[in-house]
N, C-alpha and C positions, 0 to 999 in steps of 0.2 A: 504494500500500500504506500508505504512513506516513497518506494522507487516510482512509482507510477505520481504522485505529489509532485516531487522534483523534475520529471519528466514534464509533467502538463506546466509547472511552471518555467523551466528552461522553454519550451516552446511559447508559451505565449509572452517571455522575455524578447525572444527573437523578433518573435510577431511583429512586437513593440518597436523595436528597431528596426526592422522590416518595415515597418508604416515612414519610421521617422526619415528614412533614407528618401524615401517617395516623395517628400520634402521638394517644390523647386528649389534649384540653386541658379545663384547668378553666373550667367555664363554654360548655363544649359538650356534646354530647350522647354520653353513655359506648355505647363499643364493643356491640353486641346480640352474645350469645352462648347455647349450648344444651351444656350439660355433664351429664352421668350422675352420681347422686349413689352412693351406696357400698353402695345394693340395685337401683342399676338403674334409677330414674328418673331421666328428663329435668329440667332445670332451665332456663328459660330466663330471660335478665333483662327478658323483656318482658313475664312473666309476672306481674311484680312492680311497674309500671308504678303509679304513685298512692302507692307506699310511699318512704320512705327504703331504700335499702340498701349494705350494708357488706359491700366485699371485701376480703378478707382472705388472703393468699398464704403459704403452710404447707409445712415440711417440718419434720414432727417430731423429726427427728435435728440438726438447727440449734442451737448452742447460746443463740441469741437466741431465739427461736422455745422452748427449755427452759423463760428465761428469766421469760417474759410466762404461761407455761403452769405451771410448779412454781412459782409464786409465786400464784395463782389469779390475779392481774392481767387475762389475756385470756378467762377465764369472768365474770368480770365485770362485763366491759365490756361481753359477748356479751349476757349478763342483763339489762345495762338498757338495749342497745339492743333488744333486743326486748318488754320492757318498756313501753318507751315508740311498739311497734308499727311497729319496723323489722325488717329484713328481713337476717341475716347468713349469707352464702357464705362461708366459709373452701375456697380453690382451690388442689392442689394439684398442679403442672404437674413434679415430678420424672419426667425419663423413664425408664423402664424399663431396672434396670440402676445408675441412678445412689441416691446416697445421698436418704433419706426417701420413694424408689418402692416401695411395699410392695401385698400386696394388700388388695381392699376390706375383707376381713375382720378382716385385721389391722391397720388404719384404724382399725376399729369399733369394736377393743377398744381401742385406742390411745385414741381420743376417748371411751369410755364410762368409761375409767380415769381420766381427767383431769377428768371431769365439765365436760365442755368443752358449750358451750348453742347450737353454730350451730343456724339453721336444715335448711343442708345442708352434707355437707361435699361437694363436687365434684371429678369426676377430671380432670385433663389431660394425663394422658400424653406427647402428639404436641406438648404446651408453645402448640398454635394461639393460645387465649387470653391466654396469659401474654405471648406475643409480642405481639399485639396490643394489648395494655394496655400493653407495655412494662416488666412487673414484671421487677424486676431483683432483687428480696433479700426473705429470709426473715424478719420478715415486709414483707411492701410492702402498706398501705393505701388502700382507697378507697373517697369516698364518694358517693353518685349520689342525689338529690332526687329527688322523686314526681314530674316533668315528664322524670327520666330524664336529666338534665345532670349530668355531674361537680361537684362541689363541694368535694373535698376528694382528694388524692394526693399520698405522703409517707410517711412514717415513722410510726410510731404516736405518736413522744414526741421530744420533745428529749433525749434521753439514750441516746445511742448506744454501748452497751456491754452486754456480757452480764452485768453483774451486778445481782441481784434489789434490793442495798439503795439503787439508783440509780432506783427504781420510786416511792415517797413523794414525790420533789423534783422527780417530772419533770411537764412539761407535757403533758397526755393532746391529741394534736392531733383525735384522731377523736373521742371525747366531747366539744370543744370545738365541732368542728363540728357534730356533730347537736346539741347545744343552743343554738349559736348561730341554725342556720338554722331548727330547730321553732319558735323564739320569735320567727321570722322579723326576723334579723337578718344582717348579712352576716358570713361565714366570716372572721374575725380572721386566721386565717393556712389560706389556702388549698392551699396546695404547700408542703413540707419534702423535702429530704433522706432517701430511702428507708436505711434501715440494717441491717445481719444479714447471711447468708448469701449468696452467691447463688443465684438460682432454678438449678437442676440440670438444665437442658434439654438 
């Protein structure tokens, strides 16, 4: 008995570690996923394969996630990422029940009232994606190269706090990175510290 104990826990140790490897890393290739945008279409990130793009993890009752959004900060940044012909997902994995799960409609007006510029915004309810990416906090960044590798996951900035006048002084890490790697240069700071809420799964 005590062998067979040892046994199921040596395996589901491995398990454990087994999950944890499945981890993106940066400078590997970001997780492929297919999410429902907030009228029903599919999104896939394979869809987008040749482009930059920027995910983005969302619950708009977060007061970080307020923060980056009532201050126009993350319409912004939405603009001149796509601007400059990237591609941005804002993903929002609250389950049903939990704080910033609402439905798509009232998503719609949420994001049309903010004058917020994703591309899509995407649901994930069941959290699949957000597990898989590991996103842990409202918001949690990330950035994926036209060859479809991570290049950038973290925090959006060095200033981890909800307040709006800590937005001027702080260092834009996802701006840094898509300008860094368009001018085909290497990501200055690749991985930061995720900060905000946590994802509500």
């Amino acid at each position: 008995m005590k062998k067979m104990f040892l046994s199921s826990t040596t395996a589901a140790f491995f398990a454990l570690v087994s999950l944890g490897l499945a981890a993106p890393k940066v400078g590997e290739p970001a997780p492929g996923f297919s999410l429902t945008d907030l009228s029903g279409q599919t999104h896939s990130l394979a869809d987008y394969k040749g482009k930059y793009v920027v995910l983005e993890w969302n619950n708009p009752d977060c007061p970080f996630v307020k923060k980056h959004y009532e201050s126009g900060n993350m319409q912004k940044l939405q603009e001149e990422a796509r601007a400059k012909g990237a591609v941005w997902l804002t993903i929002n994995s609250s389950a049903p029940g939990k704080q910033g799960a609402y439905a798509p409609d009232k998503l719609a007006q949420l994001t049309k009232e903010k004058h917020a510029e994703p591309t899509a915004y995407l649901l994930d309810g069941d959290g699949k994606v957000g597990r898989e990416y590991e996103a842990k906090t409202t918001p949690h960044m990330f950035v994926v190269n036209p060859e479809g590798k991570l290049i950038y996951e973290g925090g959006i900035d060095d200033k981890p706090t909800p307040s709006q006048g800590d937005i001027p002084g702080a260092n834009n890490y996802v701006r840094a990175a898509l300008t860094e790697s368009m001018a085909g240069k290497p990501v200055t700071t690749p991985t930061s510290r995720p900060y905000g809420c946590s994802v509500k799964y």
